[in-house]
N, C-alpha and C positions, 0 to 999 in steps of 0.2 A: 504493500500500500504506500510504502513510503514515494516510489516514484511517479505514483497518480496524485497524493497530493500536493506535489512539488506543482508538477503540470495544469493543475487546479487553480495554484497560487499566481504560476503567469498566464491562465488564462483570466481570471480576477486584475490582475493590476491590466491587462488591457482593457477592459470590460470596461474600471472607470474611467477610460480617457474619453469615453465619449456619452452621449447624450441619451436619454429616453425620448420615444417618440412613440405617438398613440398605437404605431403598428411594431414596434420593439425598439428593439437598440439599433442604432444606425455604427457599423463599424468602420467600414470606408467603402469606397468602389473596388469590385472586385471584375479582373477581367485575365486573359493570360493562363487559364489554367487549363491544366495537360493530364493526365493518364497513364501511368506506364503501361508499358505492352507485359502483358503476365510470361509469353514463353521466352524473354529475353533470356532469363538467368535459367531456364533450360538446356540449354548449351554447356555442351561439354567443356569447348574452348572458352566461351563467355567465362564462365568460372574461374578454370585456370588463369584465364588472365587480371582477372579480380582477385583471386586470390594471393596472385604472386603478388600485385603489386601491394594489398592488404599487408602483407606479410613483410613483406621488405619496410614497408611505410612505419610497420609498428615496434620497432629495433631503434626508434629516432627515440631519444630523454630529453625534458624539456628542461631548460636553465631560465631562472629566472632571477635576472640580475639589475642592479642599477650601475650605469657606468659613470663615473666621476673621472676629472683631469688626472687625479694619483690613481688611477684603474678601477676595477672590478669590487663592486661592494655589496654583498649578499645582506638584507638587513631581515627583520626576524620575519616579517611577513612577507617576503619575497621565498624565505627558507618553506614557510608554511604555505602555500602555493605552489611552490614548484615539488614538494610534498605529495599536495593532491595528485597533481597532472599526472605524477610519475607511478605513483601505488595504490591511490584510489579517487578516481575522478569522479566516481558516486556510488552507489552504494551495490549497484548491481554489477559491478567490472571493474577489473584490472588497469594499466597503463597501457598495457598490452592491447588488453580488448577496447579499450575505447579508440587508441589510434587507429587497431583493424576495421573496427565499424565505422569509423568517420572517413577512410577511404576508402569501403565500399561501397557505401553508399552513395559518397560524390561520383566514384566509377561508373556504378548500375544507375544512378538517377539522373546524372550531372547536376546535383546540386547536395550537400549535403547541410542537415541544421540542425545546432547543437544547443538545447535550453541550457543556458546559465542562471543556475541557483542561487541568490545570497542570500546572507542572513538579514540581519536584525539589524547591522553596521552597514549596509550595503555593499560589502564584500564580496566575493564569490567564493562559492562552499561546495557546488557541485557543477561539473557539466554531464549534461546528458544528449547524446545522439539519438534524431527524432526520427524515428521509423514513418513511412509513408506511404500510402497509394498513390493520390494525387496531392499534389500543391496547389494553392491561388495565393498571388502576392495580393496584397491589402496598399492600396495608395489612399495620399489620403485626397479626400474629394475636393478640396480647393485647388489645391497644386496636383497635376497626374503624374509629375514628373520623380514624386518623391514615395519613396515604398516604406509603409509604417510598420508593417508585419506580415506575417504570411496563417492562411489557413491548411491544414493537411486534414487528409481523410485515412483515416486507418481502422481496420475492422470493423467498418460500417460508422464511425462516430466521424464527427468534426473538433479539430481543435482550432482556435487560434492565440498565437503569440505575438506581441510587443518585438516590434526589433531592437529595440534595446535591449534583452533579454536573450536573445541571439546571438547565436556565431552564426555566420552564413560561406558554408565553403564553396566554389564552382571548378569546377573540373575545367571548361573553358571559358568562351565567350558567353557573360552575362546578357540575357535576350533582353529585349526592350520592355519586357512585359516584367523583368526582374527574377524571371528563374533563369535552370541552367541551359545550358545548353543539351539538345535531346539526342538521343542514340539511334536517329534512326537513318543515318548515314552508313551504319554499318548493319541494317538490315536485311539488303538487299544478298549482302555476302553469306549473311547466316540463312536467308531463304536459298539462295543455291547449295550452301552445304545441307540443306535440308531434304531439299529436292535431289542430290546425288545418295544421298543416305539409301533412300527411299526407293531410288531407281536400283541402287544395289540389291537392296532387299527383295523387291518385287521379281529381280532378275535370278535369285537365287531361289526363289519361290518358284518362277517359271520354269527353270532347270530342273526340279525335281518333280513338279507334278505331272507331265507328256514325255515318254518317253518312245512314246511309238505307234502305230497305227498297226491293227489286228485286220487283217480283210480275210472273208473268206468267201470261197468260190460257189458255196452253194446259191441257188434261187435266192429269192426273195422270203427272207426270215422276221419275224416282229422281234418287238423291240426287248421282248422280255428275255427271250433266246441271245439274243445279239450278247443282252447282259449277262446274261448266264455264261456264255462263250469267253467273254473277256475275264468270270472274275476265275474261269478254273482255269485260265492261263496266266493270271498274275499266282492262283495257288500253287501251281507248278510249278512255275519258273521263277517270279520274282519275290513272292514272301517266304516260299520255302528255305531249308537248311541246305540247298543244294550248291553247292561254290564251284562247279563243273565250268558253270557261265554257255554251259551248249545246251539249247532246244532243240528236241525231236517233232517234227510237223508235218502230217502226213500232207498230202498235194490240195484237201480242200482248204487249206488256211495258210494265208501266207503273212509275215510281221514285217512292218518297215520301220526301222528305228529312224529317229527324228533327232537331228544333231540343230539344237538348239543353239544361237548365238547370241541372245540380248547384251547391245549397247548399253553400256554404263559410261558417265566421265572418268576420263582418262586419271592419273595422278598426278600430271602435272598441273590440270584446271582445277582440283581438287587442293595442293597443296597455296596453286595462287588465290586464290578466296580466303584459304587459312592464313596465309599472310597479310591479307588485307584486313583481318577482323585482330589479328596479333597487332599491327601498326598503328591500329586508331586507339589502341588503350598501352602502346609504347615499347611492347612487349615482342618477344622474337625467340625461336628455338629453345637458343643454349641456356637464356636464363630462368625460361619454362625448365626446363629439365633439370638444372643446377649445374649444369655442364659449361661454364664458363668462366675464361682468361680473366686474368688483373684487368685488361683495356675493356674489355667488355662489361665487366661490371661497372669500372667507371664512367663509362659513358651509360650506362641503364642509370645509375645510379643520378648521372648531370640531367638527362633527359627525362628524367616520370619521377625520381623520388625528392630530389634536392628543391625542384621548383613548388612541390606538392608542401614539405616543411617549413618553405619560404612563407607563400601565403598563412598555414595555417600558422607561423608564428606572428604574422603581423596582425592576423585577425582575432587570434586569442588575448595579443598583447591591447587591441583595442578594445575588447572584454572587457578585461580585466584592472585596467588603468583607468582614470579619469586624465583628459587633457591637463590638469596640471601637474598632476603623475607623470603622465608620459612627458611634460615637460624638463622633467627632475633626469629622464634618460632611462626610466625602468622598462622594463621588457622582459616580453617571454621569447626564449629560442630554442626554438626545436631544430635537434642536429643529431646526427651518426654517424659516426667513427667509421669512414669509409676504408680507413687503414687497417681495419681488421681482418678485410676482404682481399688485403694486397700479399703476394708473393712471399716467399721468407726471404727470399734474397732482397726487395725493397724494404723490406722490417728491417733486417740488419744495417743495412745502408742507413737508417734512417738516426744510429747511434750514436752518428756523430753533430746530431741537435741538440742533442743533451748537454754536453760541455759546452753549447756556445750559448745558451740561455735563449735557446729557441722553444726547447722543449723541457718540461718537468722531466725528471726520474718518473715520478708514478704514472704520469702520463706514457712515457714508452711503457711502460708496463703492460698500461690497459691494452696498448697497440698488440703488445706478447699474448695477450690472456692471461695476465699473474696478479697476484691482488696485490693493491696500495701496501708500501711501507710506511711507518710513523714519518719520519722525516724525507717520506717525498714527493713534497710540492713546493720543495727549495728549490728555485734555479741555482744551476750550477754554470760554470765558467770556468777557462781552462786558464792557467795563468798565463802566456805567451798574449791572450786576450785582453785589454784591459777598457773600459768605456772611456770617451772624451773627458767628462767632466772629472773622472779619477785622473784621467794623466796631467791636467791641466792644474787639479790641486796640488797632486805629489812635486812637478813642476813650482809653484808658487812656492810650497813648503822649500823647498831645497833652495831656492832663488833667494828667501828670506833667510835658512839658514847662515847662508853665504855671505848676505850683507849684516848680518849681524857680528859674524866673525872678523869681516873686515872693519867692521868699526870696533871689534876690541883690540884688534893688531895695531889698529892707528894712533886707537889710546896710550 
């Protein structure tokens, strides 16, 4: 119950932003609203491709930090925030599972939306991804150009939400109507692989049910005969135990077997479809399979996961912050260690950031897979290294020692 009365709550605070009128509440214009198609996520491929990118997407921890001119300054409710994100972002899932379901739902719907819970401080204390059949954006009726919240229908009910109370993610191009962008650019490809499915099946179907035409030489027989004549010649020869594969047939009956050829698509129109329903959600063989190089993960990784973290950290950080928050430099960011995915031979390589105060110790580590030591998230530096403003003191000090010495020699 707990996460129906969250949803209750923002549908309540939208409720009173607006007016009673003798026929009900007036919420806003509502227009733009769309449908998903139900056999989308029936697809075999559909899935897979959701799912990898689900799955990759949700390996991303979120930092929530304020940056200051002296660096990086975690304060106590940045600590308790980036908390939530990471181990429980409501009460029914993980960090895990809510990054999984916030990208697949943007994937499967192109749009995904996430209620933001606060308490009592107007803080935020839970988010939740909003499951959906259909969407209507909500404008409001003075201005059409501004969208106040959105209404979903799921399991036969209607909800509506405040967009401030939202996270709103899109997979691409935001439509003019204020949803996402729809999938049915890639329908066409999933109807042909649909359509070859099928034609194989039927084609496999028609291979085994004719195998041959039974003629026999007598007069003119009815129909009942005719069928009594065929079934004791499949009892004979084709249901029986007999594996000889040779009929005996005397001259009034004679068998023509039927060499069946049903067209199906080739496998080359077959795998080009599959690539085209792989390409519009970013995705390609090797990383479906797990089957792939350092360079190819990086580049999956630049291309569908890195751009997907982008947005949903700047959308969370506007959640979560007020403008003069976000004035102060606070932020959420969502990132993954894409070096964990690299070569041993580019890990090793990568050992010598550590002594030049590129990289922590415990940060190589995590690059390793080895857990944090107590003292390491000291940068280090090699002595042959030294910063400008140290050589420039040590300089000063020695320059002053020196004129001081001179002026006790001259004394």
């Amino acid at each position: 119950m707990g996460i129906i009365n969250r949803l209750k709550r923002g549908f309540a605070a939208f409720k009173n932003e607006y007016h009673e009128t003798p026929t009900g509440k007036v919420f806003a214009a509502q227009y733009g609203s769309y449908d998903m198609v139900g056999g989308f996520m029936e697809s075999d491929l559909v899935q897979a491709c959701i799912s990898t990118n689900a799955r990759h997407t949700a390996k991303a921890r979120a930092r929530v930090v304020r940056t200051t001119d002296s660096g990086i300054v975690k304060d106590a409710w940045n600590q308790r925030l980036e908390r939530i994100l990471n181990q429980n972002p409501n009460s029914q899932m993980t960090g895990y599972q809510y990054l999984y379901n916030v990208r697949a739902l943007c994937d499967e719907k192109g749009m995904a939306l996430i209620f933001v819970d606060r308490g009592a401080d107007g803080w935020p204390v839970g988010f939740y991804p909003i499951f959906y059949d259909s969407v209507t954006a909500l404008v409001n009726p003075n201005d059409m150009r501004f969208c106040t919240g959105f209404e979903v229908s799921w399991g036969g009910r209607q909800y509506r939400f405040p967009l401030n109370n939202l996270i709103v993610m899109y997979r691409g191009l935001m439509r003019p109507d204020f949803t996402g962008m729809k999938n049915n650019a890639v329908y066409h490809s999933l109807d042909m692989l649909n359509i070859s499915d099928s034609g194989t099946k039927n084609a496999i179907k028609l291979s085994s049910s004719l195998r041959g035409i039974l003629k026999t030489t007598k007069g003119m027989i009815d129909e009942a005969d005719a069928k009594a004549t065929r079934d004791r010649f499949v009892s004979a020869y084709v249901s029986s135990g007999d594996s000889s594969g040779i009929a005996a047939l005397d001259s009034s009956y004679e068998f023509t077997p039927l060499n069946i050829d049903p067209k199906t698509a080739n496998a080359a129109i077959t795998q080009g479809y599959e690539k085209r329903v792989m390409r519009f959600f970013g995705q390609n063989d090797n990383i479906l399979m797990n089957d792939y190089t350092e360079e190819q993960w990086t580049a999956y990784y630049e291309g569908a996961i890195e751009p997907f973290l982008i947005s949903l950290s700047q959308a969370t950080t506007n959640a979560s912050f007020t403008e003069h928050e976000r004035s102060f430099r606070n932020e959420v960011i969502y990132e993954s260690n894409r070096m964990l995915y690299a070569s041993l031979q580019t890990k090793l390589s990568m050992v010598a950031l550590v002594d030049r105060e590129l990289m922590s110790p415990n940060e190589y580590r995590e690059v390793m897979n080895l857990p944090p030591t107590p003292d390491g998230d000291h940068m280090l530096i090699r002595k042959e290294y030294e910063r400008i403003e140290n050589m420039l003191n040590k300089i000063q000090a020695r320059l002053s020692a020196l004129e001081g010495r001179r002026g006790k020699n001259e004394d």
